[in-house]
PyMOL Python script that loads the backbone (N, CA, C, O; Angstrom):
from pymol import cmd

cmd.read_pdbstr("""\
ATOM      1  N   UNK A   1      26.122 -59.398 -49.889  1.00  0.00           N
ATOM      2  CA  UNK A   1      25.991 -60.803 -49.503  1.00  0.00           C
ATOM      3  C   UNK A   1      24.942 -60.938 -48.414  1.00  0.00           C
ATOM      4  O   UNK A   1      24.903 -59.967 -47.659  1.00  0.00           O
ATOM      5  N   UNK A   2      24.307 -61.660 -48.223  1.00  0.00           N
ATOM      6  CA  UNK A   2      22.743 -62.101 -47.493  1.00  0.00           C
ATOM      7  C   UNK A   2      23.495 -62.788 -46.549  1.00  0.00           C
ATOM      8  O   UNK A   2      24.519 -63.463 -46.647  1.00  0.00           O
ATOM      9  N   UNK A   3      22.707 -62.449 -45.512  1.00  0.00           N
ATOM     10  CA  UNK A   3      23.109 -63.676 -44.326  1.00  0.00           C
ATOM     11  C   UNK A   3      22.743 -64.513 -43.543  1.00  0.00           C
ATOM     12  O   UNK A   3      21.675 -64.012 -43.190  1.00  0.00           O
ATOM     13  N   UNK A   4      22.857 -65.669 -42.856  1.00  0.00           N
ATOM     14  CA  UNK A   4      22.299 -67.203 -42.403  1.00  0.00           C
ATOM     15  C   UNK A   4      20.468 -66.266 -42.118  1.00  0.00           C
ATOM     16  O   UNK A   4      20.219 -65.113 -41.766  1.00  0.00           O
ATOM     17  N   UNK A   5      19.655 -67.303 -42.435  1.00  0.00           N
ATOM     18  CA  UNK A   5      18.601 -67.003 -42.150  1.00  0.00           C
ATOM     19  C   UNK A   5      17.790 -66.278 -42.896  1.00  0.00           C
ATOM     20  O   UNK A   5      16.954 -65.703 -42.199  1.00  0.00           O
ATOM     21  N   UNK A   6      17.644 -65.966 -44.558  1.00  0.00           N
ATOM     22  CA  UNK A   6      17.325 -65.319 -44.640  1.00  0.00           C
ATOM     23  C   UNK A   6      16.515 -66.162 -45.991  1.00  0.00           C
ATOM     24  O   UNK A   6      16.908 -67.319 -46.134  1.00  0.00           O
ATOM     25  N   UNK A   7      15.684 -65.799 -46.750  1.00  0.00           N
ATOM     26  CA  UNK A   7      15.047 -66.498 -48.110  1.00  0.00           C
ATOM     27  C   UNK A   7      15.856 -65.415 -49.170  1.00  0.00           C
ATOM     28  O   UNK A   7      15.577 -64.217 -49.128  1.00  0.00           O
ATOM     29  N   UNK A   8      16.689 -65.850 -49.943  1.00  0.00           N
ATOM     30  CA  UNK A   8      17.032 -65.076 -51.350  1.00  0.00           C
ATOM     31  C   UNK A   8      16.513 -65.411 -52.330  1.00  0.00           C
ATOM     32  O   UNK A   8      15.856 -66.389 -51.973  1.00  0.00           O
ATOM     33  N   UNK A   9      16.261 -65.185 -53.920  1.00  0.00           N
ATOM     34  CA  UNK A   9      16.111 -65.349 -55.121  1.00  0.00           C
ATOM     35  C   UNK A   9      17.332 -65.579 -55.606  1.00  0.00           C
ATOM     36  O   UNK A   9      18.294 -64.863 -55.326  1.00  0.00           O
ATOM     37  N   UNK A  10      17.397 -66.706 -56.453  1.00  0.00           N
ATOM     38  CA  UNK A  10      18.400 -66.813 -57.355  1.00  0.00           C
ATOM     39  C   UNK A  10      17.410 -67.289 -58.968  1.00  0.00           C
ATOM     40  O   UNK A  10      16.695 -68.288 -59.048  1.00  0.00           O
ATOM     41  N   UNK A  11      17.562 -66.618 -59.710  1.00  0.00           N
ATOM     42  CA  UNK A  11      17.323 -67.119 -61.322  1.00  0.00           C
ATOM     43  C   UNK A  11      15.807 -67.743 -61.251  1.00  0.00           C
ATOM     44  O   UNK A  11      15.421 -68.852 -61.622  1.00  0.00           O
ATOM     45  N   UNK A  12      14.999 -66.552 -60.588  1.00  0.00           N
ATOM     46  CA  UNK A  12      13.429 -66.705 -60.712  1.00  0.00           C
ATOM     47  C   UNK A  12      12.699 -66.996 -61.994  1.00  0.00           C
ATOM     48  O   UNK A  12      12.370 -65.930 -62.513  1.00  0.00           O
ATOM     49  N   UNK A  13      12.449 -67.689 -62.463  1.00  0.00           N
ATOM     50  CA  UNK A  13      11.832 -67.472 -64.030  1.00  0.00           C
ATOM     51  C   UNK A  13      10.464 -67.564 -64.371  1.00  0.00           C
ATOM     52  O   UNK A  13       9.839 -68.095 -65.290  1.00  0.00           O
ATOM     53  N   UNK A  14      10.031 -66.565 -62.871  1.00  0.00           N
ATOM     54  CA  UNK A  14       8.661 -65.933 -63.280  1.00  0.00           C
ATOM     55  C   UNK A  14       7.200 -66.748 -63.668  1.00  0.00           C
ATOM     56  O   UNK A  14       6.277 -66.355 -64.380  1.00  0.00           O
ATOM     57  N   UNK A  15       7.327 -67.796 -63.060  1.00  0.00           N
ATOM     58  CA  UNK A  15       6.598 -68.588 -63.168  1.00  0.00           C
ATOM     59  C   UNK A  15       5.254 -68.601 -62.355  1.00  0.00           C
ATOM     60  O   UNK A  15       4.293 -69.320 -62.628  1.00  0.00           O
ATOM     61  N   UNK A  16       5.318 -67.740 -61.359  1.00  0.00           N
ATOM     62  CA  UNK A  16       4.191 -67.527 -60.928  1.00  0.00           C
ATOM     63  C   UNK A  16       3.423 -68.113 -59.774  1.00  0.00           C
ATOM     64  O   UNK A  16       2.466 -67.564 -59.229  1.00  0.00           O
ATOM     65  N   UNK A  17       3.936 -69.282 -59.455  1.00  0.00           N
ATOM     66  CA  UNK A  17       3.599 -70.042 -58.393  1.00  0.00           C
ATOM     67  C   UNK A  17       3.607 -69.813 -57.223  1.00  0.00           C
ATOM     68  O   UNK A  17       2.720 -70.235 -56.481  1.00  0.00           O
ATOM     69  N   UNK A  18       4.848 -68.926 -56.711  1.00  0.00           N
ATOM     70  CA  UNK A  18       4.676 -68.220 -54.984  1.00  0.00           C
ATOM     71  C   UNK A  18       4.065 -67.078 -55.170  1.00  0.00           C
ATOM     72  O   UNK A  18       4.349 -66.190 -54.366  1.00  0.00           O
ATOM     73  N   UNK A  19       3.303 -66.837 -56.004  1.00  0.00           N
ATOM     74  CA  UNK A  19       2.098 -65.522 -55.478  1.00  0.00           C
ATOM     75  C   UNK A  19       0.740 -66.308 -54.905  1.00  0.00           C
ATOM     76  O   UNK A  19      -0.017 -67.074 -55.500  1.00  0.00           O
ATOM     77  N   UNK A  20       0.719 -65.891 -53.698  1.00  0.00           N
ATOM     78  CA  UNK A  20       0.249 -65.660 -52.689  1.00  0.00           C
ATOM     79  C   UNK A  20      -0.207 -66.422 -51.757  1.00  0.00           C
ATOM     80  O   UNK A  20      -1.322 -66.636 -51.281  1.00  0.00           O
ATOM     81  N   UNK A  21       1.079 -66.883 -51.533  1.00  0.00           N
ATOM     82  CA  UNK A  21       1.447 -67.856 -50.648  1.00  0.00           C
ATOM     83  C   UNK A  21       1.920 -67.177 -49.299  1.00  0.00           C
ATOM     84  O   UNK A  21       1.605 -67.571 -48.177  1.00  0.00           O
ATOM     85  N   UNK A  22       2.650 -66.196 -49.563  1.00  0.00           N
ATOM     86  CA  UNK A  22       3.146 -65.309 -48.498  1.00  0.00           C
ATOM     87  C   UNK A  22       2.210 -64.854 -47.490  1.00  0.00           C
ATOM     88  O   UNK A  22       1.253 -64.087 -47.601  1.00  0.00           O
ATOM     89  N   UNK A  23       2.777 -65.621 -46.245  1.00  0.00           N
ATOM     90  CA  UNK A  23       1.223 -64.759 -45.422  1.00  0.00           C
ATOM     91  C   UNK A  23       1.555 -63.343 -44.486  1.00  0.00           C
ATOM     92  O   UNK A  23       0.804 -63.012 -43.569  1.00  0.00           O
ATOM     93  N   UNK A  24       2.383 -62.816 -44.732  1.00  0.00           N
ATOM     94  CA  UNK A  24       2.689 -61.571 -44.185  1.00  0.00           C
ATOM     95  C   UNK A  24       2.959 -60.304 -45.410  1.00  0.00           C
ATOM     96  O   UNK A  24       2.944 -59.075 -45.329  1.00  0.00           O
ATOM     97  N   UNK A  25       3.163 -61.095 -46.359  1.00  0.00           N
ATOM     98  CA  UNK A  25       2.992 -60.115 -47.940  1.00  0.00           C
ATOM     99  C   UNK A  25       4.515 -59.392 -48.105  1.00  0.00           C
ATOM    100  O   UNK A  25       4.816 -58.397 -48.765  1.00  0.00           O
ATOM    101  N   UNK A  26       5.472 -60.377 -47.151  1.00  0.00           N
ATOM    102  CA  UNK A  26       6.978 -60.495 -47.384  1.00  0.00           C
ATOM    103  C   UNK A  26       7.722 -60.181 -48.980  1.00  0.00           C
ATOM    104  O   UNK A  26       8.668 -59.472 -49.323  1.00  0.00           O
ATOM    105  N   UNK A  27       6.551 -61.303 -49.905  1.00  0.00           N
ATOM    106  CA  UNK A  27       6.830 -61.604 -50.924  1.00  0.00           C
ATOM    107  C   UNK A  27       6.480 -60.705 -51.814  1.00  0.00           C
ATOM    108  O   UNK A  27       5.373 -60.172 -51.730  1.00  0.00           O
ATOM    109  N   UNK A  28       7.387 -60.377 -52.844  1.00  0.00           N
ATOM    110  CA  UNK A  28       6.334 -59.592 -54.070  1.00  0.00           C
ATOM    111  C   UNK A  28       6.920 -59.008 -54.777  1.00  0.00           C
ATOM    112  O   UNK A  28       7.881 -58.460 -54.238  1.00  0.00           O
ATOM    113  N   UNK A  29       6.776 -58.749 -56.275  1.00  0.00           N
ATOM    114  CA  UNK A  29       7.037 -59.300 -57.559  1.00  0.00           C
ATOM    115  C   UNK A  29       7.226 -57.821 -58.088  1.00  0.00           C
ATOM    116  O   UNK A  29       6.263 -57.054 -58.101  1.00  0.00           O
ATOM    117  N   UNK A  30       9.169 -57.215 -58.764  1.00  0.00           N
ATOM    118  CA  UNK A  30       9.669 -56.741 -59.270  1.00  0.00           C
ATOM    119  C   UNK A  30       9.498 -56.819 -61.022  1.00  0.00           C
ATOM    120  O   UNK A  30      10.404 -57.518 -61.476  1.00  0.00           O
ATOM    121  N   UNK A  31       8.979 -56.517 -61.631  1.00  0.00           N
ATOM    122  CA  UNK A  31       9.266 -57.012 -63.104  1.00  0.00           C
ATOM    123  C   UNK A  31       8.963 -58.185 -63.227  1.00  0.00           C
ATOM    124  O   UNK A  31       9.512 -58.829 -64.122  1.00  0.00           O
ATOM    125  N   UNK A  32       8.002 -58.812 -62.368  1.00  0.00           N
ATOM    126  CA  UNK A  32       7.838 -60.794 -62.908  1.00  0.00           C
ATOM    127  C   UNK A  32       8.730 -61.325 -61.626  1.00  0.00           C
ATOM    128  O   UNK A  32       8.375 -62.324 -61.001  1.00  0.00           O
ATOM    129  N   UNK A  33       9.935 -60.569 -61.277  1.00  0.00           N
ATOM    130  CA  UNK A  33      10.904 -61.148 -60.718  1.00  0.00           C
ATOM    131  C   UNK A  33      10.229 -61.128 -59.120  1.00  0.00           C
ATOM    132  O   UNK A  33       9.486 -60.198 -58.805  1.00  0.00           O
ATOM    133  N   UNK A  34      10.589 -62.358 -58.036  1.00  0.00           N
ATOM    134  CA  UNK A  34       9.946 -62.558 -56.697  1.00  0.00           C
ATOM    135  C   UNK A  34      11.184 -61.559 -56.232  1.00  0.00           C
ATOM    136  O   UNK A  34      12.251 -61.366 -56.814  1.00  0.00           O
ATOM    137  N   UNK A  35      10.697 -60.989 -55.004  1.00  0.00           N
ATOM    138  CA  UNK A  35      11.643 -60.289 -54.055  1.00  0.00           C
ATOM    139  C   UNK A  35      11.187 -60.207 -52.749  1.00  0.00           C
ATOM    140  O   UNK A  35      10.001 -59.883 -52.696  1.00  0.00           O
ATOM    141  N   UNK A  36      11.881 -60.442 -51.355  1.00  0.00           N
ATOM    142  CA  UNK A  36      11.770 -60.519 -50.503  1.00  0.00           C
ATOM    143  C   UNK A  36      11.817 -59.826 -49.352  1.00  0.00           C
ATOM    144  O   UNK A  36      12.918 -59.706 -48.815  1.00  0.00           O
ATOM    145  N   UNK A  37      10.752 -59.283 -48.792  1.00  0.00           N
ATOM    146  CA  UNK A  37      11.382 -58.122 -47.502  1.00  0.00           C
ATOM    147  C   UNK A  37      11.627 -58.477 -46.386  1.00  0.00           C
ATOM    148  O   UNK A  37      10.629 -58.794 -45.738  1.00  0.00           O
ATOM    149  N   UNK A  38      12.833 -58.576 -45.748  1.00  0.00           N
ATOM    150  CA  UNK A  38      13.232 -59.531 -44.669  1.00  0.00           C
ATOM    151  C   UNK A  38      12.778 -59.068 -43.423  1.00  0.00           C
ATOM    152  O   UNK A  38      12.789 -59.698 -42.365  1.00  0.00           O
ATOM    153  N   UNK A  39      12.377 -57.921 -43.618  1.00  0.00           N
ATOM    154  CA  UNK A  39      11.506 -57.589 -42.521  1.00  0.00           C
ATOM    155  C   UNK A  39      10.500 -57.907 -42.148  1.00  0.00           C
ATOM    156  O   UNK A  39      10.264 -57.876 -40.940  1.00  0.00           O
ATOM    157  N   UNK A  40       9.613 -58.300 -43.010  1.00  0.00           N
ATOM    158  CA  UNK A  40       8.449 -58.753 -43.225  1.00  0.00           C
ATOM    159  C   UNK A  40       8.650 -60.347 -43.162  1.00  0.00           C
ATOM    160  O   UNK A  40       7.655 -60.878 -42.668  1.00  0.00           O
ATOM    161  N   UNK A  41       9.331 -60.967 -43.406  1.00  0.00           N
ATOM    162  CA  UNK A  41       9.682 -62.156 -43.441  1.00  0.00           C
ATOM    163  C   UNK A  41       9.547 -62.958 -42.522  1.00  0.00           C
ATOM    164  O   UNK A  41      10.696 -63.178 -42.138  1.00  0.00           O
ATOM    165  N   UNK A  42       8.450 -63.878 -41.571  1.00  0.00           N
ATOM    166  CA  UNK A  42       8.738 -64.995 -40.833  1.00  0.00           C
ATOM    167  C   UNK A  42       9.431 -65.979 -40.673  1.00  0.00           C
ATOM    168  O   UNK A  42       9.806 -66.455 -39.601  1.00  0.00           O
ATOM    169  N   UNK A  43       9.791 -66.595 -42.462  1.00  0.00           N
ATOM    170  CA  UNK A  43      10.618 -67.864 -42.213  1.00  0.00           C
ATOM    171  C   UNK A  43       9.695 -69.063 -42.321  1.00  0.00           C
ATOM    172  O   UNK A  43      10.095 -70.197 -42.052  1.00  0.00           O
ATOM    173  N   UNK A  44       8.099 -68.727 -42.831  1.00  0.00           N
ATOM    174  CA  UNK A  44       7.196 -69.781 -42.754  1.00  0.00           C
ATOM    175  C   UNK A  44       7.435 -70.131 -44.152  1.00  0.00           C
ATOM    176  O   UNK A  44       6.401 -70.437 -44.746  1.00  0.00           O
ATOM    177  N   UNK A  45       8.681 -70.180 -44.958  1.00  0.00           N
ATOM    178  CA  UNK A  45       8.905 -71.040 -46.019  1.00  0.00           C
ATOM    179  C   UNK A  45       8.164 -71.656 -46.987  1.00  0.00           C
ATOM    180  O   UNK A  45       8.463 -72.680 -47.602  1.00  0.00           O
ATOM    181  N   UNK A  46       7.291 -71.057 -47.083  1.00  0.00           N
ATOM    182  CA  UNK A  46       5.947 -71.454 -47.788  1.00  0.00           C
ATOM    183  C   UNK A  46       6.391 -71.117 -49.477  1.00  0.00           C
ATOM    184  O   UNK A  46       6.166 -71.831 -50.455  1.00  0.00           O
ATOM    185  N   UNK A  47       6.982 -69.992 -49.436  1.00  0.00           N
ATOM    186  CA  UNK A  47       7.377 -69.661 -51.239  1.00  0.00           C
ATOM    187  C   UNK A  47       8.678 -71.090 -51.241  1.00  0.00           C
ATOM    188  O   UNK A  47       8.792 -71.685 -52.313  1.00  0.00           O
ATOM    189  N   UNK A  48       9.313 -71.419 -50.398  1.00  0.00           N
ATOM    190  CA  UNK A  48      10.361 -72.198 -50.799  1.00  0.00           C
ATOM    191  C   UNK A  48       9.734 -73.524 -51.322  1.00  0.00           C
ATOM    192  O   UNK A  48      10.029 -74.140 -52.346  1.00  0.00           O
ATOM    193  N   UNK A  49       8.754 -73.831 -50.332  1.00  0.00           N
ATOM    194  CA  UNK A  49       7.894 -75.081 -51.107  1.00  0.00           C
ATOM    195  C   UNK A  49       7.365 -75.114 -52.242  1.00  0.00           C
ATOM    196  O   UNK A  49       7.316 -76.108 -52.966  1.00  0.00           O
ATOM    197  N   UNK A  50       6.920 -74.007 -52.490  1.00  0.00           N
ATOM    198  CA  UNK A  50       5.775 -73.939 -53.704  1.00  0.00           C
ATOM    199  C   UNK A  50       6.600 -73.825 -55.347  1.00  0.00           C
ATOM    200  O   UNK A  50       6.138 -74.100 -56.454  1.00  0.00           O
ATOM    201  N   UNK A  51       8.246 -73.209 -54.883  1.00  0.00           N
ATOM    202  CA  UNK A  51       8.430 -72.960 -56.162  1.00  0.00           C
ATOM    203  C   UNK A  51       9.112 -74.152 -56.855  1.00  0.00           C
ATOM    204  O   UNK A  51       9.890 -74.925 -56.296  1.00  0.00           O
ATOM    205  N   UNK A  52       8.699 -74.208 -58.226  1.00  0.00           N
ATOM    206  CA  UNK A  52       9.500 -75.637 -58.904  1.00  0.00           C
ATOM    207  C   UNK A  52      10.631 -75.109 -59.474  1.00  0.00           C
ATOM    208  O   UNK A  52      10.962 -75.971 -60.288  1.00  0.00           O
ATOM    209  N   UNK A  53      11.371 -74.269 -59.532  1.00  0.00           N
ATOM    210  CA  UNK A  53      12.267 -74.150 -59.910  1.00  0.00           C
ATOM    211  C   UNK A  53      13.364 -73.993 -58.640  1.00  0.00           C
ATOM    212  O   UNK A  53      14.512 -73.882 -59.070  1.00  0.00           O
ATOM    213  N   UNK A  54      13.302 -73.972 -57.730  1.00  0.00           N
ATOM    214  CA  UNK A  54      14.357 -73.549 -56.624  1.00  0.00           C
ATOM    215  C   UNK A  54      14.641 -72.490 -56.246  1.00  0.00           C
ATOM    216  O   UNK A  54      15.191 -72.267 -55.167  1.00  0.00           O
ATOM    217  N   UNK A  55      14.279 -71.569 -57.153  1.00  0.00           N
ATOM    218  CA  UNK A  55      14.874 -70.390 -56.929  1.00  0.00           C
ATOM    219  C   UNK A  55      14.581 -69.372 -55.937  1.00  0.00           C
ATOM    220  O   UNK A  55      14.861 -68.184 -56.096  1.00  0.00           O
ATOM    221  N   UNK A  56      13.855 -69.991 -54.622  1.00  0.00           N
ATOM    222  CA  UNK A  56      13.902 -69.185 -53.124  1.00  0.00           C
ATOM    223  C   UNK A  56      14.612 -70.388 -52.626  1.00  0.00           C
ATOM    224  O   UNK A  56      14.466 -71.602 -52.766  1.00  0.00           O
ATOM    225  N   UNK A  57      15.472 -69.574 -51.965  1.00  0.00           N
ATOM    226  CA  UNK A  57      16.545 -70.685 -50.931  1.00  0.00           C
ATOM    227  C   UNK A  57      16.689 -69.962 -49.487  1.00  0.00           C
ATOM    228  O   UNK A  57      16.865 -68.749 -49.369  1.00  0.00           O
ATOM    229  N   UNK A  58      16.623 -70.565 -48.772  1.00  0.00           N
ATOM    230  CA  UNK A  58      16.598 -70.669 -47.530  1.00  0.00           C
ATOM    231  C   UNK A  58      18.219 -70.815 -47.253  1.00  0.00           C
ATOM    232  O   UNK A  58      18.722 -71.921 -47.454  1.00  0.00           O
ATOM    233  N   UNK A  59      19.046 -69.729 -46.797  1.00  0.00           N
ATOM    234  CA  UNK A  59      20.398 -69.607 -46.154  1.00  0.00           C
ATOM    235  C   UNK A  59      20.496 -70.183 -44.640  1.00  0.00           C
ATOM    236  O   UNK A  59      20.123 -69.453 -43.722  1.00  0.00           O
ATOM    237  N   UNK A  60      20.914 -71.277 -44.411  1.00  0.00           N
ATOM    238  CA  UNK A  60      21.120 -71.494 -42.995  1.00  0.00           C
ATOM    239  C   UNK A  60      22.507 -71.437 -42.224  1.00  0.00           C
ATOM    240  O   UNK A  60      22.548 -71.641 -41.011  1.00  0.00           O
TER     241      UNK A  60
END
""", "prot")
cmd.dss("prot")
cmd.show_as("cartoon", "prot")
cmd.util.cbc("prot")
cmd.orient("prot")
């Protein structure tokens, strides 16, 4: 389970739109699928905007 604060994937469908948006290179792509390194991660929410499907969510 993920916890407050963090960007997860739920039901990515590879659409392509948050590549390369990421400006710390947080972001990046398993099989098509987005994945997130929370280490790397600022929180500048930029994949959450960009994707039309929802599927980066922001846990608060």
């Amino acid at each position: 389970m993920e916890t407050a604060g963090f960007i997860i994937v739920l039901g990515c469908k590879k659409c392509g739109k948050c590549d390369g948006v990421c400006e710390t290179g947080a972001l990046t792509h398993v099989d098509g699928i987005a994945m997130v390194d929370h280490e790397k991660c600022n929180l500048c929410m930029q994949c959450v905007k960009v994707c039309p499907n929802k599927a980066l969510v922001y846990l608060d």
